[in-house]
C-alpha positions as CSV (number, residue, x, y, z in Angstrom):
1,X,-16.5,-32.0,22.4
2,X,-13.5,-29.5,22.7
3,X,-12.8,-31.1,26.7
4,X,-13.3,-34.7,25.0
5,X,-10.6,-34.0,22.6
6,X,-8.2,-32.4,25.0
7,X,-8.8,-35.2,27.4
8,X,-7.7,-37.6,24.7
9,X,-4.3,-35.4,24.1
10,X,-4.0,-35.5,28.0
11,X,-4.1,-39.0,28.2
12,X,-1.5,-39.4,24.8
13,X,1.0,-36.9,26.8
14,X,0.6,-38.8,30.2
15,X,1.4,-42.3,28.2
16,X,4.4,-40.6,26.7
17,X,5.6,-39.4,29.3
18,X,5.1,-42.4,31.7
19,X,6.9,-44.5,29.2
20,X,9.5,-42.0,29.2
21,X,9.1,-41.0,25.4
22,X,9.7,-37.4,26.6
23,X,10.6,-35.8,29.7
24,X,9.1,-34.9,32.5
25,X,10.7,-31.4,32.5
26,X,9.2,-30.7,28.7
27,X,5.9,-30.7,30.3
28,X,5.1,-27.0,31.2
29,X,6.2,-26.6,27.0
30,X,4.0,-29.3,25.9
31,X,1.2,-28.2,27.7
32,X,1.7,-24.6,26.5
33,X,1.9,-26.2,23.2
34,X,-1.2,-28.1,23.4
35,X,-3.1,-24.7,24.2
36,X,-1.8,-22.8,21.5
37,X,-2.9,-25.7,19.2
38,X,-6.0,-26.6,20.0
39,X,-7.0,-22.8,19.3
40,X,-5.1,-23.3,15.7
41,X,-5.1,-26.9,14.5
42,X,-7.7,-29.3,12.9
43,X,-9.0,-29.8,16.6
44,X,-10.5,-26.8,16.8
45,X,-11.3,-24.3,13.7
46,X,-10.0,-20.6,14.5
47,X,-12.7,-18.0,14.3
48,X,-12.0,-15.4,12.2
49,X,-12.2,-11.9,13.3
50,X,-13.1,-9.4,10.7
51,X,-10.3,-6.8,9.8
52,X,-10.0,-5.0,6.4
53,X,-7.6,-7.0,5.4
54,X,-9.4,-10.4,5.3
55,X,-13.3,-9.4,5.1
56,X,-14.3,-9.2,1.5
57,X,-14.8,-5.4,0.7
58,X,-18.6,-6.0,0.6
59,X,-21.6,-8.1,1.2
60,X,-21.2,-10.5,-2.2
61,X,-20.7,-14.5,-1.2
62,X,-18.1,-14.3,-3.4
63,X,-16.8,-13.1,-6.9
64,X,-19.2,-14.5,-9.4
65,X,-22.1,-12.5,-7.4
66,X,-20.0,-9.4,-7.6
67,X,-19.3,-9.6,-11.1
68,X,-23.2,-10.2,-11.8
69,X,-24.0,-7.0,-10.0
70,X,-21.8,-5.2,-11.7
71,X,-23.0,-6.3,-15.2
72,X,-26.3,-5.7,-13.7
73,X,-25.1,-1.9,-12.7
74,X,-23.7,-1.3,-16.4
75,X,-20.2,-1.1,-14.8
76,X,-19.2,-3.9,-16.9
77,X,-20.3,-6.1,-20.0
78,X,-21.2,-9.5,-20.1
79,X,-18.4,-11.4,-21.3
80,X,-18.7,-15.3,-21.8
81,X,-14.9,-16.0,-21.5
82,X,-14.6,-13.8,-17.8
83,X,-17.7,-15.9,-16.2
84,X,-16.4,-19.2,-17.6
85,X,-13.0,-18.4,-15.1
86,X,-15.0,-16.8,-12.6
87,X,-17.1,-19.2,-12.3
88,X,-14.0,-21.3,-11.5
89,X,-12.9,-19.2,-8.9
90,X,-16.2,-18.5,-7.1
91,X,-15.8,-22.3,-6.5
92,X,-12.3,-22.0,-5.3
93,X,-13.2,-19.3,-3.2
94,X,-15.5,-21.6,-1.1
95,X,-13.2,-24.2,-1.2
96,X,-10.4,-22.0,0.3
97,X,-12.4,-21.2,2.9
98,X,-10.6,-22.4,6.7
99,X,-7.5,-23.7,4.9
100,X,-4.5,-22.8,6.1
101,X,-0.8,-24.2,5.6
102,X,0.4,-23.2,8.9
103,X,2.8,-25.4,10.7
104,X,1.0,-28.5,12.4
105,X,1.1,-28.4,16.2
106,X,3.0,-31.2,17.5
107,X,-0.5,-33.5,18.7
108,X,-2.3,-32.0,15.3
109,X,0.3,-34.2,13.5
110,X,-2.0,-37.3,14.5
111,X,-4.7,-36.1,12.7
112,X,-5.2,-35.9,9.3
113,X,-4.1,-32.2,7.2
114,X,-6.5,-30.8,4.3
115,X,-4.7,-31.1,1.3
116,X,-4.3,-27.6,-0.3
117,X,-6.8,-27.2,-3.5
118,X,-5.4,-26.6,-6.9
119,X,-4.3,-23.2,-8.2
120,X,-5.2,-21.4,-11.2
121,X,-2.7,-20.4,-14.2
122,X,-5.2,-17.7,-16.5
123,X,-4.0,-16.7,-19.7
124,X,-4.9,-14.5,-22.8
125,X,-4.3,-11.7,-24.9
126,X,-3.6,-8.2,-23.3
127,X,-7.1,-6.3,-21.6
128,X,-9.4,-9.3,-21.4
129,X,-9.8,-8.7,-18.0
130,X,-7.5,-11.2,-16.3
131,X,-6.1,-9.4,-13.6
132,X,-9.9,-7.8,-13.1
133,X,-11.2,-11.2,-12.2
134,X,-8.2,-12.5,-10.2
135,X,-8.7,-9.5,-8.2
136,X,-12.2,-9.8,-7.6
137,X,-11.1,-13.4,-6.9
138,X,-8.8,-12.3,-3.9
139,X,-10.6,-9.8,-2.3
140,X,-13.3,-12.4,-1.4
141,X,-11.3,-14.7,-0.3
142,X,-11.4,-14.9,3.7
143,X,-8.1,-15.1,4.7
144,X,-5.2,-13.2,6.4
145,X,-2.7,-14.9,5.3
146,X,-3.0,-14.1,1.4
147,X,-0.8,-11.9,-1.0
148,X,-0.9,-10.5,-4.3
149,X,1.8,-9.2,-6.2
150,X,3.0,-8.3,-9.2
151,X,5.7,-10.7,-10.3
152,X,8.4,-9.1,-11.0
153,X,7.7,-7.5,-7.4
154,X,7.8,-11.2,-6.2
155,X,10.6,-11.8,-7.5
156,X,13.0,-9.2,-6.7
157,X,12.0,-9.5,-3.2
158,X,13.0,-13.9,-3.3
159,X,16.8,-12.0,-4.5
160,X,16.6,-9.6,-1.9
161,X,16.3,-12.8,1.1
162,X,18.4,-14.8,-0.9
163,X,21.4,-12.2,-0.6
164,X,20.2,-11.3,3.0
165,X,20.5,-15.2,3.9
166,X,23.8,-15.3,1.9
167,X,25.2,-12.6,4.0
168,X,24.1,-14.0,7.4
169,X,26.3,-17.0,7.0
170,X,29.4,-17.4,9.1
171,X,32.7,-15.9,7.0
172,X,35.1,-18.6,5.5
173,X,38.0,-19.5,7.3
174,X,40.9,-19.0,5.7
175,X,42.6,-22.0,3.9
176,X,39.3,-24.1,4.2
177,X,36.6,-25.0,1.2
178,X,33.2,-23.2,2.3
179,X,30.4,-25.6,2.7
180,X,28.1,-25.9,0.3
181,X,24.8,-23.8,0.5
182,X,21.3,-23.1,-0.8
183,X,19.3,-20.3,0.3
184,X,16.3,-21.3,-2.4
185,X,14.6,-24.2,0.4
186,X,14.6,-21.9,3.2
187,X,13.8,-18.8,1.3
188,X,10.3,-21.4,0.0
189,X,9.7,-21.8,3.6
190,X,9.9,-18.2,5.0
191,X,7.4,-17.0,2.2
192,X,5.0,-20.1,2.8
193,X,5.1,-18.9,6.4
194,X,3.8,-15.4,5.1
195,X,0.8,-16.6,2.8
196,X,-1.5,-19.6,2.2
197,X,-2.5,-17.8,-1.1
198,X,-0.1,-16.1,-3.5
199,X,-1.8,-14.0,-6.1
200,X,0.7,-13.4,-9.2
201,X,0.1,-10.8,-12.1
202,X,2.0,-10.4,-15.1
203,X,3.9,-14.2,-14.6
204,X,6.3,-13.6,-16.9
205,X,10.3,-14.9,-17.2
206,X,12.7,-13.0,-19.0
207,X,15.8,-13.2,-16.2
208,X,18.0,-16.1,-16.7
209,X,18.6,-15.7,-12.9
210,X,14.7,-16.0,-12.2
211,X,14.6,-18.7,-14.7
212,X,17.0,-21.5,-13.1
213,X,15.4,-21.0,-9.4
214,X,12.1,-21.0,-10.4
215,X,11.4,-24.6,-10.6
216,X,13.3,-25.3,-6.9
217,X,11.6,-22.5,-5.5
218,X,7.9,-23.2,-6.5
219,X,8.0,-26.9,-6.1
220,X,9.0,-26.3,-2.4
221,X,6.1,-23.6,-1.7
222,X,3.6,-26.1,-3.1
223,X,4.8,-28.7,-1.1
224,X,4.9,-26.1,1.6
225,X,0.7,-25.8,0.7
226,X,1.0,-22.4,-0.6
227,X,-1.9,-22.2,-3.4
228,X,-1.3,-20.2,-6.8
229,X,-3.3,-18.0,-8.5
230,X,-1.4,-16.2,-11.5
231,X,-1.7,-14.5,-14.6
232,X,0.0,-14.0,-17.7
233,X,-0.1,-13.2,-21.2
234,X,1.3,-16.6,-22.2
235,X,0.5,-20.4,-22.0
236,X,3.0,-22.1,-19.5
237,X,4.7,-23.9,-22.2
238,X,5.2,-20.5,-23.9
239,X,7.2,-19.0,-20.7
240,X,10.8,-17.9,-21.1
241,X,10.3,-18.8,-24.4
242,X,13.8,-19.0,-26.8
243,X,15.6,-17.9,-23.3
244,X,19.1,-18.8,-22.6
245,X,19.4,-22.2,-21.1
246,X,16.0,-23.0,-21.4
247,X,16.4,-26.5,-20.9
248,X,17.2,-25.9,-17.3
249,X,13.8,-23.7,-17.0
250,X,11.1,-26.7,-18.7
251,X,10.9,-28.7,-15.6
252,X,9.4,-26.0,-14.0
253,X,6.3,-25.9,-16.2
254,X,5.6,-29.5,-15.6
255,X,6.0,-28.3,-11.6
256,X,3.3,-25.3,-12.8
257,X,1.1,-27.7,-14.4
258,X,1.2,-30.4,-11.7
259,X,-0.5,-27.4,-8.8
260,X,-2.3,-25.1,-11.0
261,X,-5.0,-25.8,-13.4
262,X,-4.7,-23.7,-16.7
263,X,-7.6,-21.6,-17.4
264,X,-7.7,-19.4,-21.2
265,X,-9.4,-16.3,-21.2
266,X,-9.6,-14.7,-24.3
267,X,-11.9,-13.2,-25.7
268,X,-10.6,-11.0,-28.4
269,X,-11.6,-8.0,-26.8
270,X,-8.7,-5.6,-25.3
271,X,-11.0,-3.3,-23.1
272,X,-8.2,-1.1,-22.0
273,X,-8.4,0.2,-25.3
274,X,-12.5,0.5,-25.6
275,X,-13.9,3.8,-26.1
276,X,-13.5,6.0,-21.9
277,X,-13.8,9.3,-21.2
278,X,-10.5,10.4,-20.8
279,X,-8.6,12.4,-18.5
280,X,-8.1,15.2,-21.0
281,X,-5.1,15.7,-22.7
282,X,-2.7,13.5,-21.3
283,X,-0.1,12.3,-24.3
284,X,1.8,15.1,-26.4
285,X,4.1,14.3,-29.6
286,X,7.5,16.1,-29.6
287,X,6.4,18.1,-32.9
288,X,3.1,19.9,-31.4
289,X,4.2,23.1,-31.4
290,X,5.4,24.7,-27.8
291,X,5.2,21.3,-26.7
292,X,7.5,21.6,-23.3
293,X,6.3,25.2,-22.7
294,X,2.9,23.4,-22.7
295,X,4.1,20.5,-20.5
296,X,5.9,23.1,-18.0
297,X,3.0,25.5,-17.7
298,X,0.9,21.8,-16.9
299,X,3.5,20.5,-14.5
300,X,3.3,24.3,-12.6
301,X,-0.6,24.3,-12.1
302,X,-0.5,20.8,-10.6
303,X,2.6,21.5,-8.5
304,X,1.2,24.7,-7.6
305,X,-1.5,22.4,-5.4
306,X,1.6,20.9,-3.8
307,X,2.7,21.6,-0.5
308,X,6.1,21.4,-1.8
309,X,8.5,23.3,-3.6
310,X,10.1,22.1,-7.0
311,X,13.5,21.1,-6.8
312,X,15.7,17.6,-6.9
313,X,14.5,14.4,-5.2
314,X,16.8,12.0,-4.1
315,X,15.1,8.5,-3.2
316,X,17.0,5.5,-0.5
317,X,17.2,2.3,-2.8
318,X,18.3,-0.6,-1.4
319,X,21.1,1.8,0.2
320,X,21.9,3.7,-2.8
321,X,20.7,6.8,-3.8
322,X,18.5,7.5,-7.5
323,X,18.2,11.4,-8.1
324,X,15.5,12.7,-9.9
325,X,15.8,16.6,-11.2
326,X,12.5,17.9,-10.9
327,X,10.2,17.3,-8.4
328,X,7.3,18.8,-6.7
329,X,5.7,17.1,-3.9
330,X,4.2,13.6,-5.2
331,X,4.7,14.7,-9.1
332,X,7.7,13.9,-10.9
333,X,8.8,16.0,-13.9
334,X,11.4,13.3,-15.9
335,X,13.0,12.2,-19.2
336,X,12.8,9.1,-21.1
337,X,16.5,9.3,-20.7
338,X,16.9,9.8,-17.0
339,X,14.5,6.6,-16.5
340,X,15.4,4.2,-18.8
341,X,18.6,5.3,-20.5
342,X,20.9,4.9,-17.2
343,X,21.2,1.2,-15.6
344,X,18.1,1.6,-12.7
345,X,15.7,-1.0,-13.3
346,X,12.4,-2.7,-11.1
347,X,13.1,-1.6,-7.3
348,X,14.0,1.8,-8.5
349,X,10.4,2.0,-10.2
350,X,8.6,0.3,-7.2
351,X,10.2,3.2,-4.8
352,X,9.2,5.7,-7.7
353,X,5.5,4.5,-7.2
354,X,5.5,4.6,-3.7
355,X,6.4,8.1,-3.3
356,X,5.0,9.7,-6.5
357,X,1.1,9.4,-7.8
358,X,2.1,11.4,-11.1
359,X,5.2,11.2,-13.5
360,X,5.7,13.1,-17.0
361,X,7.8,11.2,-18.7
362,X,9.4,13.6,-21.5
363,X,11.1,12.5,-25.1
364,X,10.2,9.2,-25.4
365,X,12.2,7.9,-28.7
366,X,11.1,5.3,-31.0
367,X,11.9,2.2,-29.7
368,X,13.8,-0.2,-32.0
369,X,15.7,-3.4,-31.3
370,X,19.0,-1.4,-31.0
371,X,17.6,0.3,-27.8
372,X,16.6,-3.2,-26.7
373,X,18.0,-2.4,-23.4
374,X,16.3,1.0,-22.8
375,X,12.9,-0.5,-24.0
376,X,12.7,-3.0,-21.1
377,X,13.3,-0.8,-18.8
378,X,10.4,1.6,-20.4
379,X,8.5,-1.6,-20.5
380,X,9.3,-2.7,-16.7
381,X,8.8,1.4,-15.5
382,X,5.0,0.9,-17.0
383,X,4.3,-2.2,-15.4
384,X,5.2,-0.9,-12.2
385,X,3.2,2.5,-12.5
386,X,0.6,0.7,-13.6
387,X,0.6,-1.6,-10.6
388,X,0.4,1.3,-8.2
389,X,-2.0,3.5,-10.2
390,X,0.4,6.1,-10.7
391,X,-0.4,8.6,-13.1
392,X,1.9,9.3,-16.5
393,X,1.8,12.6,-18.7
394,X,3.8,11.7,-21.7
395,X,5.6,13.2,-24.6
396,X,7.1,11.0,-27.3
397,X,8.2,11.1,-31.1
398,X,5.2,9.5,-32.5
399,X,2.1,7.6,-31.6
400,X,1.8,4.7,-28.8
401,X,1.0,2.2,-31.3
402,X,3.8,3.5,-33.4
403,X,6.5,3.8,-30.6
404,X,8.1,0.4,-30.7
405,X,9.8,-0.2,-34.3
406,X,10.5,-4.2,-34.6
407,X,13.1,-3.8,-37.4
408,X,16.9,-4.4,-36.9
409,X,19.5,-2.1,-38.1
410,X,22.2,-3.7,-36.2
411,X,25.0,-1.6,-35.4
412,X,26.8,-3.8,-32.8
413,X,30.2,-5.6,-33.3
414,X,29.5,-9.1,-34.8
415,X,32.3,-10.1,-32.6
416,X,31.3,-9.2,-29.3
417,X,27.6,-11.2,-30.3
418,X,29.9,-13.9,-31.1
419,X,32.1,-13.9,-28.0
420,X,28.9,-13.7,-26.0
421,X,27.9,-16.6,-27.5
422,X,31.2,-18.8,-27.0
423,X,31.2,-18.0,-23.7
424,X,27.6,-19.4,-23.0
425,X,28.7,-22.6,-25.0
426,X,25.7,-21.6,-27.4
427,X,26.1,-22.4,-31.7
428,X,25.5,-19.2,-33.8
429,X,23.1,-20.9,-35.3
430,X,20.8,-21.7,-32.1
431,X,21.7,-18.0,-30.8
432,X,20.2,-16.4,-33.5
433,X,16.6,-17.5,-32.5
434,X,17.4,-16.9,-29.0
435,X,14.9,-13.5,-27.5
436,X,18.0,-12.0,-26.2
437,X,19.3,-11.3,-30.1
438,X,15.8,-11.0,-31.8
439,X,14.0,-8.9,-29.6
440,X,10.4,-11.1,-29.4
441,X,10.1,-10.6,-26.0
442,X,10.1,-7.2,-26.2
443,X,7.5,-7.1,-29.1
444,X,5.1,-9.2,-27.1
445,X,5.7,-7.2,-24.3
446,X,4.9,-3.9,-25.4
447,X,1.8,-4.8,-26.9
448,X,0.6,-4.9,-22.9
449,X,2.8,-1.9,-22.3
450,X,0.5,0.0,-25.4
451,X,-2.7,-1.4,-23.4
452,X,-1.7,0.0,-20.2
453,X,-1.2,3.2,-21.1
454,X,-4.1,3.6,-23.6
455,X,-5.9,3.0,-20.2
456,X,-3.8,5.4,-18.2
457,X,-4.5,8.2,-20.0
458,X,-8.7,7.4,-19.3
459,X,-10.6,9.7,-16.6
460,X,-11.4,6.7,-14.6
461,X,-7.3,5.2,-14.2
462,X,-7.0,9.2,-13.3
463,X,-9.6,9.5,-10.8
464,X,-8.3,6.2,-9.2
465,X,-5.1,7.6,-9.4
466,X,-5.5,11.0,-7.0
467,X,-3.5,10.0,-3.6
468,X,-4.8,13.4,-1.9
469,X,-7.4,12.1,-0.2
470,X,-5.8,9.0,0.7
């Protein structure tokens, strides 16, 4: 069958060639061309050779059959609302199965390409399990070419090529208008040319500048056959909600909704917060007495195991330099003030989490709306500990559930708030609902931030955790 079909490309490239379509000299390419794509196009299906990266991590078909096993093993509970969506994605699983949205060969352009299947947009209330079953989800799907990411992760690295393709064009010649350019398209394309599959966790918009690209950016990876899987705590219409110019971001959810089915799971359960055997004593309040000779004394017995010596760290950031002032090894001794009270923000957190697998985070404050700033950060620091299993020992003025204080005592200048506000061409009236000036996205926020690290402080995130058998 395979010698039919190259025969009948043989026969197309002779009768192009004869009739002078292309020349004769562009055969030896051609040919070479046709090799490479009969091993890769729709004329022939690749095998796939099994690597750790794209064999599922055991013998289930796929994710429905692991999650039944480990009901079945009293790792987990059944829940109605997590087989409903897994369910859904068993099915996508097996439908994902040989697709590919790699470039089409220049004969595999004559046949016909398998349309990409539709993504999944799952959303609920904080712990129900969403980014359990998406991950179950993607490591049974059979693929190399598939990524998962945090988004926030994602999203810092689309700025990072933007810049880079910003910087690679030629300089301006002086006295001459530069021409026009947008980085968004090709940026789409180099990313679709990584993965067929993007996994997101935590979709979530709070950055104007992530806002206004977001709708150019994904329409061009769908169309570039990239399929979506994401999570978040909030229906798509709900995204970026009362953010500035958010009548530039809407467009984008009908682009969401048009490539990714919606999916609720919620089932009124937060199991992060369910009754685990914890870790021991991992969260101290600043008025337990001796509280840093305690934390000091723990800090020394796990450095102590360290092949290190405590002293500064200084971590490469993007080409700059973050300083941390105690350090031993892979444990990080800090302050609520030296991580979120100084402008550092996602990649510094993401190079943190690389490099350390435990952080004390000292004198946490009580969070209110006038340290809006320094609660993001705290918020953003979380997710991206979280994300890399790193473990947190932390001191703070009062409880977890207690930390964030949604009242507003505001003691900013009415007039710079009213500057601000002239400048974006905003009324005072509409810029009093807006999340920037009433904090909502920070209260929703933290209510996952309180989840995460009620499960961080469980024996099983610790055990999971330990990097020193890795």
């Amino acid at each position: 069958m395979a010698a039919g079909k190259a025969s009948l490309v043989a026969l197309g490239l002779q009768f192009c060639v004869k009739n002078k379509l292309l020349p004769k000299s562009a055969l030896p390419g051609i040919v070479s061309c046709i090799k490479r794509g009969l091993a890769t196009s729709v004329l022939s299906q690749p095998v796939e050779v099994p690597s750790a990266t794209t064999s599922p991590s055991s013998s289930f078909s796929g994710p429905l059959e692991h999650y039944d096993s480990l009901i079945r093993d009293g790792q987990l509970r059944e829940d109605l609302q997590q087989r409903l969506v897994l369910e859904k994605l068993d099915q996508m699983q097996k439908n994902l199965r040989g697709y590919s949205n790699e470039r089409s060969t220049l004969f595999s352009k004559f046949f016909s390409k398998r349309k990409p299947p539709k993504g999944y947009y799952i959303f609920g209330d904080v712990g129900t399990g969403k980014t359990m079953v998406m991950d179950m989800f993607y490591d049974h799907v059979e693929t190399a070419r598939k990524k998962r990411v945090h988004f926030h992760g994602f999203m810092l690295d689309v700025h990072k090529r933007i810049h880079r393709l910003k910087q690679s064009l030629p300089k301006r010649k002086v006295g001459k208008m530069a021409k026009a350019y947008d980085p968004i398209a090709p940026v789409a394309e180099e990313i679709s040319e990584e993965a067929s599959l993007l996994c997101f966790d935590e979709f979530q918009v709070t950055d104007i500048a992530d806002a206004m690209i977001l709708k150019q950016l994904f329409e061009n990876l769908f169309l570039n056959g990239v399929v979506v899987v994401a999570t978040s705590n909030r229906p798509p219409d709900d995204l970026y909600k009362n953010g500035l110019q958010r009548v530039n971001f809407v467009p984008f959810i009908a682009v969401l909704k048009e490539y990714c089915q919606t999916l609720r799971l919620d089932s009124g359960i937060d199991y992060r917060r369910r009754n685990r055997p914890a870790a021991g004593k991992l969260f101290y309040l600043s008025s337990e007495p001796d509280v840093d000779a305690t934390l000091d004394k723990l800090f020394d017995e796990m450095a102590f195991k360290q092949n290190d010596i405590t002293r500064p760290r200084s971590l490469k950031v993007h080409g700059r330099i973050l300083t941390l002032n105690k350090a031993c090894g892979t444990i990080a001794d800090c302050t609520f003030e030296e991580l979120c009270d100084r402008p550092i923000g996602a990649s510094d957190y993401l190079e943190m989490s690389a490099v350390f697998d435990t952080i004390f985070i000292r004198n946490i404050p009580l969070l209110t709306l006038n340290k809006k700033t320094q609660a993001r950060r705290f918020i953003t620091l979380i997710d991206a500990l979280y994300e890399h299993k790193v473990r947190v020992v932390l001191q703070a003025e009062t409880s977890l559930d207690e930390l964030f204080v949604h009242e507003h005592h505001d003691d900013h200048d009415p007039h710079d708030t009213h500057v601000l506000l002239d400048d974006l061409g905003i009324s005072r009236d509409a810029g009093s609902s807006l999340a920037i000036f009433t904090g909502e996205e920070e209260v929703f926020a933290f209510q996952r931030t309180v989840s995460r690290l009620t499960e961080m402080q469980t024996e099983e995130y610790w055990v999971a955790g330990d990097r020193s058998s890795k």
